[in-house]
C-alpha positions in Angstrom: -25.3 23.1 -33.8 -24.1 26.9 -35.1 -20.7 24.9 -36.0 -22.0 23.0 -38.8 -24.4 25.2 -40.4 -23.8 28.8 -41.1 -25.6 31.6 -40.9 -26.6 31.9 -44.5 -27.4 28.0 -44.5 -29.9 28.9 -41.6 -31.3 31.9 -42.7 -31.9 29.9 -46.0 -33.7 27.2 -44.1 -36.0 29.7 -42.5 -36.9 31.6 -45.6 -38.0 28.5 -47.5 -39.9 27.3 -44.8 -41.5 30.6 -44.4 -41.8 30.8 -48.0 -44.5 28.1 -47.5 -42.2 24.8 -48.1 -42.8 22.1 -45.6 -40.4 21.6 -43.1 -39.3 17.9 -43.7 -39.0 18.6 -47.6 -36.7 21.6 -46.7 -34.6 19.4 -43.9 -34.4 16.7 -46.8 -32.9 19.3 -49.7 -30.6 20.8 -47.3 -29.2 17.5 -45.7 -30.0 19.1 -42.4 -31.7 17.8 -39.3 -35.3 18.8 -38.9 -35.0 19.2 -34.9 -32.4 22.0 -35.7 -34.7 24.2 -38.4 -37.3 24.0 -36.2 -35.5 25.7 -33.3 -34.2 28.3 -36.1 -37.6 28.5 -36.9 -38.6 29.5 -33.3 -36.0 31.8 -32.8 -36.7 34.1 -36.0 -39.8 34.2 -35.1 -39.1 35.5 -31.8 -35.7 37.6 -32.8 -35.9 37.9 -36.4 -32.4 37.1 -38.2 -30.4 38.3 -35.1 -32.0 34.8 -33.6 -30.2 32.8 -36.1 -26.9 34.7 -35.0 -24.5 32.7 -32.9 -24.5 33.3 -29.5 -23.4 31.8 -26.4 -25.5 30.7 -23.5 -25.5 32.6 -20.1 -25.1 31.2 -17.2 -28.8 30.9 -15.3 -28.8 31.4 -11.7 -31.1 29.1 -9.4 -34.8 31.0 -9.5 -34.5 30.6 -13.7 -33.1 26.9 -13.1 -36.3 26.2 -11.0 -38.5 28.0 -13.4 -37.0 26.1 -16.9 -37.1 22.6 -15.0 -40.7 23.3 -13.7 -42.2 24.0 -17.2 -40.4 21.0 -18.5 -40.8 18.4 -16.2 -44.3 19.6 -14.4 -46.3 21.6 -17.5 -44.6 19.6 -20.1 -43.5 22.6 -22.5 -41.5 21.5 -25.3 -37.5 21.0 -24.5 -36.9 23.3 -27.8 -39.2 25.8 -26.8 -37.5 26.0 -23.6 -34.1 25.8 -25.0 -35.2 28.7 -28.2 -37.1 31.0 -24.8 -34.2 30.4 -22.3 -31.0 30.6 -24.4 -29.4 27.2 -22.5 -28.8 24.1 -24.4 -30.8 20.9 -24.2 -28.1 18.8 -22.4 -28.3 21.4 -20.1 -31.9 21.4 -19.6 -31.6 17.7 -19.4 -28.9 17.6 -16.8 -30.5 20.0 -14.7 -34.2 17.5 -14.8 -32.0 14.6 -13.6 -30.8 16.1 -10.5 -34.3 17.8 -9.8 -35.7 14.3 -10.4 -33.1 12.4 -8.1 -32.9 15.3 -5.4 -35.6 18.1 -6.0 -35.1 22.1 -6.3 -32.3 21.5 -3.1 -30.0 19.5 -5.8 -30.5 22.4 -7.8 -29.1 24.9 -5.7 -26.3 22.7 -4.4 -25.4 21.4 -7.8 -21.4 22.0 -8.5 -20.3 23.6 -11.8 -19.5 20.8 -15.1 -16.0 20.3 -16.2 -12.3 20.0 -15.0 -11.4 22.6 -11.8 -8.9 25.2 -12.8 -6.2 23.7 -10.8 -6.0 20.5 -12.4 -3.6 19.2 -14.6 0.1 18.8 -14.3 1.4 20.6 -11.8 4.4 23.4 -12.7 7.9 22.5 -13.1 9.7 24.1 -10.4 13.5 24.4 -11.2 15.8 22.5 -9.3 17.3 24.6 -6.5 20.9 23.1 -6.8 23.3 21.6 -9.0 22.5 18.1 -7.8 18.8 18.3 -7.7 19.5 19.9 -11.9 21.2 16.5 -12.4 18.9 14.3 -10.5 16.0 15.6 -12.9 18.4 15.4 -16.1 19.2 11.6 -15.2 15.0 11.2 -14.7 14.2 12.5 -17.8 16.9 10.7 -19.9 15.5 7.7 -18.0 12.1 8.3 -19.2 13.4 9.3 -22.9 15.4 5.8 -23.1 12.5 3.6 -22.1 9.8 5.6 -24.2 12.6 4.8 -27.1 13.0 1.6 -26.5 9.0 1.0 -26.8 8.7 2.1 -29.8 11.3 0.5 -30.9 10.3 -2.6 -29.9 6.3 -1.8 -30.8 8.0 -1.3 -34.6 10.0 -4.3 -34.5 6.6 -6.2 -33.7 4.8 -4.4 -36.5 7.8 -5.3 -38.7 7.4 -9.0 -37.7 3.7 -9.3 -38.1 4.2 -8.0 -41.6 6.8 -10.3 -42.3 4.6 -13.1 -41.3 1.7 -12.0 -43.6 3.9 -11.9 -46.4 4.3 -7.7 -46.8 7.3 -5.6 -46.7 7.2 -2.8 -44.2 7.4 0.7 -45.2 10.8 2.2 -45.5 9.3 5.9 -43.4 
């Protein structure tokens, strides 16, 4: 949300509002979503322009889990009220709702962290501990490097040939 409209563009959106403009005619001028000056709305008045600042979210711990999912799914308080009160975002809120809906507060508590673990990915290149094991991963790679060549090669010929066909000239790059 803060990466498509700047401060200024916010603070704008709030002062005409406050200024006594209505919010969809302001949303409407500005090209920006209603949803989002309303939750700029809420958080100057609650923070004043620092509320508008970016910011990133903190990480709740499971008593403030319990408590946001409680007054959105039980009491039914607004999702950007929670979100503007809580400082998490509303996929978050979300998330956390569909896994106290499927397992309760104990889901909550035992609920593993979003994203990739740290340790994933390719795993180091450890250099080869001897002349022959240096060439065996030389040959491998030149392997690799030939076929890869060849495929595009052969993907370029195939472009060249479906041109051909349609009547064009490929490119000369």
């Amino acid at each position: 949300m803060y990466k498509k409209h700047p401060y200024e563009e916010r603070l704008l959106a709030v002062k005409l509002c406050l200024g006594g403009r209505p919010l969809k005619s302001v949303a409407r001028q500005l090209g920006i979503n209603k949803d989002y000056i309303s939750e700029w709305l809420l958080r100057y008045e609650r923070e004043g322009e620092s509320g508008l600042q970016k910011r990133s979210p903190k990480k709740a711990n499971y008593a403030e889990k319990c408590k946001i999912v409680c007054k959105y799914a039980k009491k039914g308080v607004p999702l950007r009220q929670i979100c503007v009160e809580h400082n998490v975002s509303k996929d978050t809120v979300e998330r956390w709702t569909r896994i106290y809906r499927q397992g309760g507060y104990k889901a909550l508590r035992t609920m593993k962290s979003q994203g990739r673990p740290k340790n994933m990915g390719r795993p180091k290149k450890q250099e080869p501990q001897t002349e022959l094991e240096r060439l065996r991963y030389e040959n491998e790679y030149l392997r690799a490097e030939n076929a890869l060549l060849k495929k595009v090669r052969a993907l370029m010929e195939e472009q060249e040939k479906r041109l051909h066909d349609i009547g064009r000239k490929p490119s000369k790059h």
